[in-house]
VEXBA-880952 format. One record per residue (C-alpha): residue number from 0; x, y, z. Coordinates in nm, 4 decimals, always signed. Example, Ala and Ser with C-alpha at 12.3 -4.5 7.8 and 13.67 -1.06 7.14 Angstrom:
2
  num      east     north        up
    0   +1.2300   -0.4500   +0.7800
    1   +1.3670   -0.1060   +0.7140
//
This chain:
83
  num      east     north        up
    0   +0.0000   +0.0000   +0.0000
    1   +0.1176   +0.3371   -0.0891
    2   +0.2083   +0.5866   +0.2058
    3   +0.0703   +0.9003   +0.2894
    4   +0.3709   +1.1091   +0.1469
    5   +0.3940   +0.8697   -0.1798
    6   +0.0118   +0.9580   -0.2195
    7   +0.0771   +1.3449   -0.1791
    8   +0.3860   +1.3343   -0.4354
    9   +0.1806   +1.1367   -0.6938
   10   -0.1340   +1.4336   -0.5863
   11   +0.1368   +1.6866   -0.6125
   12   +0.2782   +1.5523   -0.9705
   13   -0.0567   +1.4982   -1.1294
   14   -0.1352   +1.8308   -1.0599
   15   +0.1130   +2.0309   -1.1572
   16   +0.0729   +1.8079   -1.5037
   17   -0.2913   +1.9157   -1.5017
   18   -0.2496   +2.2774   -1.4311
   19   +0.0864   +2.3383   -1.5871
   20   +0.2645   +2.4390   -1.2375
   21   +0.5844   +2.3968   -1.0868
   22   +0.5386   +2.1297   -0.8089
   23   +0.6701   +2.3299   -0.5398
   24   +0.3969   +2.5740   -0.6029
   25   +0.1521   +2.3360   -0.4965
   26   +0.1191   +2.2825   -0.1022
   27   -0.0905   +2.0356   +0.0791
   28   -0.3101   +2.3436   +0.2030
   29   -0.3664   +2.5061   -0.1181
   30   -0.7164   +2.5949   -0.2274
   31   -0.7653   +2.3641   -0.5533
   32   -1.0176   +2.6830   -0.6597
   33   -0.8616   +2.9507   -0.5355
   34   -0.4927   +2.9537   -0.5044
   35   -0.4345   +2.6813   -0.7868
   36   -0.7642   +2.8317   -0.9911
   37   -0.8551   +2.4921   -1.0981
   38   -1.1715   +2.4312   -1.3423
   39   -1.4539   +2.1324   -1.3301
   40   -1.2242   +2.0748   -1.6769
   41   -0.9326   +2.0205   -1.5052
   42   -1.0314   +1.8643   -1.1787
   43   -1.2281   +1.5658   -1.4188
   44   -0.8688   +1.5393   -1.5738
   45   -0.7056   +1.4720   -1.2462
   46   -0.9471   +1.2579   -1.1548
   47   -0.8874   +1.0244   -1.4652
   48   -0.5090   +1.0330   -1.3956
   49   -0.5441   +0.9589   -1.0450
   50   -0.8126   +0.6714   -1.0952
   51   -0.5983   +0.5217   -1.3440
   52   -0.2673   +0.5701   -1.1372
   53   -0.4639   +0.3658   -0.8243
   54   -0.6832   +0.1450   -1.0444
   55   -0.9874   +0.2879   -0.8636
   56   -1.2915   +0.4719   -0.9607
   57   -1.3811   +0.8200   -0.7717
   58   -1.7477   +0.9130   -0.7936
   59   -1.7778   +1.2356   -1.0055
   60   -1.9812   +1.3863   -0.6949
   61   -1.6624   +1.3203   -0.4681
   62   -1.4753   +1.6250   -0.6883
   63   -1.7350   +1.9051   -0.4891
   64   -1.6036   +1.7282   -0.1651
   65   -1.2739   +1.8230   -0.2374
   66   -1.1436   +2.1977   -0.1509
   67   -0.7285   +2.1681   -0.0840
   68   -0.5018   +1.9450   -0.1895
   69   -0.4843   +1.7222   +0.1434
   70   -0.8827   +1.6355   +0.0957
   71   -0.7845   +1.4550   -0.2148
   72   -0.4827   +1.2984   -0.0545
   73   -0.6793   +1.2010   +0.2670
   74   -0.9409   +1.0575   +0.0119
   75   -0.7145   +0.8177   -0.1523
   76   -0.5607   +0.7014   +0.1363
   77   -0.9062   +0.6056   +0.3254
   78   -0.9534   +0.4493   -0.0048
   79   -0.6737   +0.2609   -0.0855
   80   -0.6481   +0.1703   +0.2694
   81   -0.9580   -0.0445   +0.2383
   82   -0.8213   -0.2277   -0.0295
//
């Protein structure tokens, strides 16, 4: 099983792909809508990258759950802790 900080690089990486950022720009508090000014465009894309990086499907509903960057990382490790 992958660790909390493996899950928040591979968060981290797949969203600075997404919004064309430098990594280090993107902290585990950020605000995906208002300090990384991330779209329902680009939040479905991360979800397909992360789904396919896990082998997992996240509901489409979970996305409004999500507001910083650790919400998604707290996600996927509830989740991939249940096997």
């Amino acid at each position: 099983m992958a660790s909390k900080e493996e899950i928040a690089g591979k968060v981290v990486q797949v969203l600075a792909e997404t919004l064309h950022r430098d990594e280090k720009t993107i902290l585990l508090s950020s605000s995906l809508a208002d300090d990384l000014e991330m779209d329902s465009f680009m939040a479905i894309e991360m979800l397909f990258q992360l789904e396919d990086q896990y082998g997992i499907e996240i509901p489409d509903e979970q996305i409004r759950a999500f507001t910083t960057v650790s919400d998604i990382v707290q996600y996927l490790e509830n989740r991939l802790s249940k096997g």
